[in-house]
C-alpha positions in Angstrom: -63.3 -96.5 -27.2 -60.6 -99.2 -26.0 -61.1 -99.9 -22.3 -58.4 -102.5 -20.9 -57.7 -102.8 -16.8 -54.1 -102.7 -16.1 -52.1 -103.8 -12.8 -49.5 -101.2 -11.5 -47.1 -101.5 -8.5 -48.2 -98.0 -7.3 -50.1 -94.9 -7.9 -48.3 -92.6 -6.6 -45.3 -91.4 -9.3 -42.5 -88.7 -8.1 -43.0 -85.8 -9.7 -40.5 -83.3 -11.7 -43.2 -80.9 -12.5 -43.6 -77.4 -10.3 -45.9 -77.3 -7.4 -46.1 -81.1 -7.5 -43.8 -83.3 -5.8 -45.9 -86.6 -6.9 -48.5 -87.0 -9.5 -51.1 -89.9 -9.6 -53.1 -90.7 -12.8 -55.4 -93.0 -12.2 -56.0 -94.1 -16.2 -53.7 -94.0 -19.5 -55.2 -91.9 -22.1 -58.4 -89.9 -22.1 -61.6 -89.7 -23.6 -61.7 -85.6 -23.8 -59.8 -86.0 -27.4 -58.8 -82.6 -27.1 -57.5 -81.4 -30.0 -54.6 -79.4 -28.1 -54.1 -82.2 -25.6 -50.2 -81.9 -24.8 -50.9 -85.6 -23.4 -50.7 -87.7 -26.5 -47.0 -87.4 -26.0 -47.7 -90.4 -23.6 -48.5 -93.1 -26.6 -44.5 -93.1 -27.2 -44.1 -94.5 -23.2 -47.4 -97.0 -23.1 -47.2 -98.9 -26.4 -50.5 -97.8 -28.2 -50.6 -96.4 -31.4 -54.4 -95.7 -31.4 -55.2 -92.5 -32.2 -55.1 -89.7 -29.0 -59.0 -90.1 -27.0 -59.7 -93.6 -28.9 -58.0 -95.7 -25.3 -58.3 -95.7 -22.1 -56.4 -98.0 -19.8 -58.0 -98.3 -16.2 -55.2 -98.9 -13.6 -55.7 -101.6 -10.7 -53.2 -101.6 -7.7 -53.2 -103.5 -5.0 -50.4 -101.7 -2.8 -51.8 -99.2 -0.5 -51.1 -95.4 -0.9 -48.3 -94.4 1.5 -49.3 -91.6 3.7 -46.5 -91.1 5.5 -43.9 -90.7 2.3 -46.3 -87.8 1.2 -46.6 -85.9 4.4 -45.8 -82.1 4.3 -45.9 -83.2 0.1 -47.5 -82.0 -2.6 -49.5 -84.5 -4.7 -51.9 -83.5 -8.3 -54.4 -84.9 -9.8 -53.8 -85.9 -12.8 -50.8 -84.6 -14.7 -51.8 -87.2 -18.2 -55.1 -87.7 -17.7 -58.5 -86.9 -16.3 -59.6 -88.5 -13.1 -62.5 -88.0 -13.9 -63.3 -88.9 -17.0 -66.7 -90.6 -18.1 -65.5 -94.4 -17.6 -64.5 -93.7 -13.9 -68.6 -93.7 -13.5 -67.9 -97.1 -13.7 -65.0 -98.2 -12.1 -64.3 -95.4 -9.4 -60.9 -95.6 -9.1 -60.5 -91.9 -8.5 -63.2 -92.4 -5.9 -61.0 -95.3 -4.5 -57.8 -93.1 -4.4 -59.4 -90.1 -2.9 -60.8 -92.6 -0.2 -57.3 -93.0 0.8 -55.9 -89.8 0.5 -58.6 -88.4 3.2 -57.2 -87.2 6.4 -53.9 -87.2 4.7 -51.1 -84.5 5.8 -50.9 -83.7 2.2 -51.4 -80.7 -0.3 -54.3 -82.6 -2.8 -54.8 -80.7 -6.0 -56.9 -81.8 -8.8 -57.3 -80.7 -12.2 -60.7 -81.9 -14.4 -63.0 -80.8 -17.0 -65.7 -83.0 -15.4 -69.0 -82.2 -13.4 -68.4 -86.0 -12.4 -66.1 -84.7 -9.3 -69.2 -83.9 -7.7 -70.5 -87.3 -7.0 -67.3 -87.3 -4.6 -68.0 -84.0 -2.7 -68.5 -85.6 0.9 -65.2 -87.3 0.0 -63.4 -83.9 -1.3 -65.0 -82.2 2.0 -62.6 -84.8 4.6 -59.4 -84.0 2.4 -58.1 -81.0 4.8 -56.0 -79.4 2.2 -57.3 -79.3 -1.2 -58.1 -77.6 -3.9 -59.9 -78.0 -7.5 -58.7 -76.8 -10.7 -61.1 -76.6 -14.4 -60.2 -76.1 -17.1 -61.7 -73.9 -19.5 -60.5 -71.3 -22.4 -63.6 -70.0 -24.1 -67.2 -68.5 -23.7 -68.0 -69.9 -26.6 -69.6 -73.7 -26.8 -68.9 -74.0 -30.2 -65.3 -73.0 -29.9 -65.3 -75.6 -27.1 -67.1 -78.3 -28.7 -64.6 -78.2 -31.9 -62.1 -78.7 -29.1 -63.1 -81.4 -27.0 -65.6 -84.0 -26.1 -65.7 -83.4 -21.9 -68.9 -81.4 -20.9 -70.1 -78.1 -21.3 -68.7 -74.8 -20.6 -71.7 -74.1 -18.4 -71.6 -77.3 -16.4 -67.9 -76.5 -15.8 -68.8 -73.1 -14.5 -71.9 -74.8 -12.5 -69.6 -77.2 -11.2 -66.8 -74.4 -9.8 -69.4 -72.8 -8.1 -71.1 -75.5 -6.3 -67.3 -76.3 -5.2 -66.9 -72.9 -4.1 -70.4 -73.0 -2.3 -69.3 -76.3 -0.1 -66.2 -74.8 0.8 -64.1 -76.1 -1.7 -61.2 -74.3 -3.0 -61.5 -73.6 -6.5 -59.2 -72.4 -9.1 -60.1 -71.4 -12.9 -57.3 -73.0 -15.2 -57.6 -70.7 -18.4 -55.6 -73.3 -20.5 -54.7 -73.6 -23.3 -54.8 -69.8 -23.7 -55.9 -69.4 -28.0 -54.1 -66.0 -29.5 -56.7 -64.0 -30.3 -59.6 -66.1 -29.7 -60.0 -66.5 -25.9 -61.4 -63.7 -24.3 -60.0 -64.1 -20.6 -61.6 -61.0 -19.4 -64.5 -62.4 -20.4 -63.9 -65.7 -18.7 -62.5 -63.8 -15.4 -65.6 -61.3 -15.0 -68.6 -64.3 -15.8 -66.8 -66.9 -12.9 -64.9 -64.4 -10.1 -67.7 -64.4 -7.5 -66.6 -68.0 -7.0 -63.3 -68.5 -7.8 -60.5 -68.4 -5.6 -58.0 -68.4 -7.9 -56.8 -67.9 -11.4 -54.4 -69.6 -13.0 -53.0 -69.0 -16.7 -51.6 -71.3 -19.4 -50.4 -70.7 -23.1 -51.2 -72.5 -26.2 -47.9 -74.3 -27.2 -48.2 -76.0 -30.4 -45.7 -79.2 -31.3 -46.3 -82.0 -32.3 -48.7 -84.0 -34.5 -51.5 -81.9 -33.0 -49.9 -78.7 -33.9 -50.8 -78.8 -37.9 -54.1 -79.8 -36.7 -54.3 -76.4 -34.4 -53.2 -74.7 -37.3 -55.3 -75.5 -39.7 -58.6 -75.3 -37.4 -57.4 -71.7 -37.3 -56.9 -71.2 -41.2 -60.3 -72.5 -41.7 -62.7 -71.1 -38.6 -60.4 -67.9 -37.6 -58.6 -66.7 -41.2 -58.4 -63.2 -39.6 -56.2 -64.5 -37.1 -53.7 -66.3 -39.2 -50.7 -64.2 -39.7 -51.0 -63.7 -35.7 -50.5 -67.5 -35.1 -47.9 -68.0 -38.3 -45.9 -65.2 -36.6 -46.4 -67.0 -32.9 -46.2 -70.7 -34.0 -43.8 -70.4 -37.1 -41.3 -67.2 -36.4 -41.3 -68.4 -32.9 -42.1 -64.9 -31.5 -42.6 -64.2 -27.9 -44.0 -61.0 -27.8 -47.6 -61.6 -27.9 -47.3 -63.8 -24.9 -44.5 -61.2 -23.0 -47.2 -58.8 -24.0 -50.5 -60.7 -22.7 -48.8 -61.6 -19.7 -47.9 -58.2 -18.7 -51.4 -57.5 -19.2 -53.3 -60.0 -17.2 -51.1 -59.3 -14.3 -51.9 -55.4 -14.6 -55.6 -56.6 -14.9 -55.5 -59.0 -11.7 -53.6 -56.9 -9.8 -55.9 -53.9 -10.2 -59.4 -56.1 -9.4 -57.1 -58.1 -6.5 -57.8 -61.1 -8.1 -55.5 -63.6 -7.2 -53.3 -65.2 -10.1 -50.6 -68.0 -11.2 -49.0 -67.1 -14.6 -47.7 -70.5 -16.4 -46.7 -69.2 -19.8 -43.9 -72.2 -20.0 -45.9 -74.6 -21.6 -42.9 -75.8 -23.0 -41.0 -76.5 -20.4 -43.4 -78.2 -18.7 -43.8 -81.0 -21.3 -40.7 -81.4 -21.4 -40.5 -82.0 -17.4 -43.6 -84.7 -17.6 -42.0 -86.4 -20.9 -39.1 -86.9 -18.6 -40.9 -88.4 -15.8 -43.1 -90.6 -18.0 -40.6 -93.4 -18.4 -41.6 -93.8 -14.4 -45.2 -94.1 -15.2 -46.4 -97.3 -16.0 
């Protein structure tokens, strides 16, 4: 892993995206590697052409976060990274963020794959409007471990419900959503008792990773081939149109409370726009 420390003017960057109206990543890169990561976009605006999880840059500012310009504002953690990933053991600047961001008039929301957040739960605990997103698409730790390197399914799970236990609001993310292979029912039923919300995401493959998807499929999940070439290759929505009409029958029926965000797509697009502003 390449570790470098960086100086930026701010860490707070004005935000394009939905639900966010300013996003802070407090590192470039990740050390996740996720196959699927949409992320690696990012190399194109920060000048490394090491491969996608092989850098991390670890940003230093100076200039204080300004409370008052995000008043009444939304503001997500992290939009291109994540927060918490295993170097910030060592130099806390998610920990140093959050330390300002307590107290604040702000909506906080932050997304991770890490049980590391938990080392910050008397901090999380004095930010009055927060909540905490995980990611996780599969039951399945083999599945998982074939797709990143961030920690176990179970610890995830653990993690949400200690959250949930210290009055944390905590949201599932079920992203990226695999045709065929992730079993979201499955997901939904083993983590409800302490989730407050579910929120949905579709794999959308393009890209230097998207061969790579593909061909992880051809070789682990041949049965489900002519699925993805007719989802990935004749561009063809109605799997998705179909799944989503599902889940929302589903959630509506068990009043479980749900975001769908099947527009991966245009959601990239939205953060490859705003990542010239990111530095």
């Amino acid at each position: 892993m390449i570790v470098r420390e960086i100086a930026v003017k701010d860490y707070l960057t004005k935000s394009n995206l939905p639900d966010a109206d300013f996003v802070i990543n407090p590192y470039v890169g990740c050390t996740h590697a996720c196959k699927y990561c949409y992320a690696c976009f990012m190399k194109r605006f920060t000048g490394h052409d090491e491969n996608w999880g092989t850098f991390l840059d670890v940003k230093r500012c100076d200039k204080p976060i300004n409370l008052s310009k995000i008043k009444g504002k939304k503001v997500f953690l992290s939009s291109v990274t994540d927060c918490y990933n295993e170097y910030e053991k060592k130099y806390c600047v998610t920990q140093g963020i959050l330390n300002q961001l307590t107290g604040c008039e702000a909506e906080v929301s932050i997304s991770t794959k890490s049980s590391l957040i938990l080392r910050d739960l008397d901090i999380l605990k004095q930010i009055r409007n927060l909540k905490v997103s995980m990611s996780i698409n599969t039951l399945d730790e083999s599945f998982r471990a074939d797709m990143d390197h961030a920690v176990s399914i179970k610890e995830r799970l653990e993690t949400l419900k200690n959250l949930y236990e210290n009055g944390i609001y905590t949201i599932l993310f079920m992203s990226p959503i695999f045709p065929c292979i992730t079993d979201w029912k499955g997901i939904i039923e083993t983590s409800r008792e302490y989730i407050d919300e579910y929120w949905f995401e579709n794999l959308n493959l393009r890209g230097s990773y998207k061969t790579v998807i593909l061909d992880y499929v051809a070789q682990k999940y041949a049965e489900y081939m002519e699925q993805y070439k007719e989802i990935y290759i004749g561009k063809c929505d109605d799997y998705w149109d179909n799944l989503a009409d599902e889940m929302k029958e589903y959630c509506d029926k068990n009043g479980i409370p749900s975001i769908n965000y099947f527009y991966h797509r245009k959601l990239v697009d939205k953060m490859t726009t705003c990542a010239n502003k990111t530095k």
